[in-house]
N, C-alpha and C positions, 0 to 999 in steps of 0.2 A: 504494500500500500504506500501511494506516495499522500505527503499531507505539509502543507504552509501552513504554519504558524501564525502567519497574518490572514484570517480571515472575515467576513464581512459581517459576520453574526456573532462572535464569540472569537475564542482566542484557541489555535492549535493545540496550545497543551494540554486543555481542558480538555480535548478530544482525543489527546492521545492517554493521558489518563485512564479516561472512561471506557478505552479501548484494551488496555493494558487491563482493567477488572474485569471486564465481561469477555474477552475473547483474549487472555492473557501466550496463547503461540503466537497470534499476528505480529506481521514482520514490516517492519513501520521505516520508510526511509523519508525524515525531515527533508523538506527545502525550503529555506530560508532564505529574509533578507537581512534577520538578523542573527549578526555573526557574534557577538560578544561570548567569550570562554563561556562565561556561567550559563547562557543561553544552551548552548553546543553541548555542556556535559549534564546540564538540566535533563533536557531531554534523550541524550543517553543514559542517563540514568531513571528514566523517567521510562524505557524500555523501548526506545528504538532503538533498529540496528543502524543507522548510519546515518549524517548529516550532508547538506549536501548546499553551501554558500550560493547564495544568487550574485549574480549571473553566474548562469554552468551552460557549456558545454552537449548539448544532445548529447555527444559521442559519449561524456564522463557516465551521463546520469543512463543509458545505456550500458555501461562497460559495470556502473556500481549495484546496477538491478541483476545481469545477467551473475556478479558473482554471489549475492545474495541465492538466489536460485542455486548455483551450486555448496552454498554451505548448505542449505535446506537438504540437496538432497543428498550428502556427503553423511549429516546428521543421523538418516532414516537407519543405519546399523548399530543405533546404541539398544544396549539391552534395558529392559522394564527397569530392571531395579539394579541399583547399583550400589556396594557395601564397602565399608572400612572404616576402621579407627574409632567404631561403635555409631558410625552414620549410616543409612540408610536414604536412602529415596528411591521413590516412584516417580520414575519420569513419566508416566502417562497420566497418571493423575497430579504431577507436581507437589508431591506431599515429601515432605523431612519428616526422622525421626530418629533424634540422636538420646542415646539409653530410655528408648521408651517414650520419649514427649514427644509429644506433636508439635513443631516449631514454624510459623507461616513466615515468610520469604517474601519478599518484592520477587519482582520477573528476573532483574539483572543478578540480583542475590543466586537466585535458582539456577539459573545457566553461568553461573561462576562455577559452582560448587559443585557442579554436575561436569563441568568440564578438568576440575583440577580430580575430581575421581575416577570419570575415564583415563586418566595418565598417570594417574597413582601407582608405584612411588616417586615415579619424573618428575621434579622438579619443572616450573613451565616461567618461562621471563614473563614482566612485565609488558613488555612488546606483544609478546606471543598471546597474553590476555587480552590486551587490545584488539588485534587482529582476532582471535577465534569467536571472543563473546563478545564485545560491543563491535566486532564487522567492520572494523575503522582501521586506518593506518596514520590519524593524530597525531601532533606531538607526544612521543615515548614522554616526556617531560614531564610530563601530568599526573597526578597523586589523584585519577579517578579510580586504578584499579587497586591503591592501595588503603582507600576512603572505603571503596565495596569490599577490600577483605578484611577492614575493622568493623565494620557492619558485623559483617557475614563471624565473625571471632567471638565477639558479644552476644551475637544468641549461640552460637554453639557452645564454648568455653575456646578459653585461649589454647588450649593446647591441643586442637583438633589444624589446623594449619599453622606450618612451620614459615618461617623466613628463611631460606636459603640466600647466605649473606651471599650477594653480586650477583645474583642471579632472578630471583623473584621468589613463588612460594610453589610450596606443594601442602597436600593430606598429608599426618605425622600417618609413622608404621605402626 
């Protein structure tokens, strides 16, 4: 789905929101006219995969749909549930359960935590999170993917994701 921010009735984020609660897989690429950081990680964090500055390009917003469509289908091989370090999830129902609670997740929180457990024990960069779960190739600079694993640290416990010093993080063993 493509969706501006600037619209005539309301405001994009509001609608990407409400799209994020009731239909939490859709795969949401912003275009904007407004670029400001906080706008840009707002809404990645807010559970789209990709931002996309005005004026662009056909050929970009083309080139940034068609690889959306291949992480989608690249996705389709992960298994139902996935286990370690006394975490659990259901990826088709989107549910955590770490020693027994039920813990609710934003969308980005979910597809962090789901991707750092498919690769578990691998340690995964900072980069590499960028590019797999927020779909983006950003400034690496950015303390968005380390904002979402203090999130994501605080409901789990802290010692459920390690810090791999100079590298980024992984699932402890």
């Amino acid at each position: 789905m493509l969706l501006d921010l600037i619209l005539p009735d309301g405001r994009g984020e509001d609608v990407l929101a409400e799209l994020m609660r009731s239909r939490p897989a859709s795969r949401v690429l912003v275009l904007s006219s407004m670029t400001q950081l906080a706008t840009r990680v707002g809404v990645l964090e807010g559970g789209a995969v990709d931002f996309l500055a005005k004026p662009f390009a056909n050929a970009e917003l083309l080139a940034r749909v068609n690889a959306r469509i291949r992480t989608t289908a690249a996705s389709v091989n992960v298994p139902r549930y996935l286990h370690r370090a006394g975490i659990e999830i259901d990826v088709q129902q989107r549910e955590l359960v770490v020693d027994g609670r039920h813990i609710p997740l934003t969308q980005r929180e979910f597809v962090l935590l789901a991707y750092l457990l498919q690769r578990a024990p691998e340690p995964c960069t900072r980069t590499e999170l960028l590019e797999r779960v927020w779909g983006t190739r950003f400034d690496a600079g950015t303390n968005l993917v380390d904002v979402c694993v203090r999130r994501l640290r605080s409901k789990l416990s802290n010692d459920k994701i390690e810090t791999v010093r100079n590298v980024g993080y992984r699932i402890a063993s």
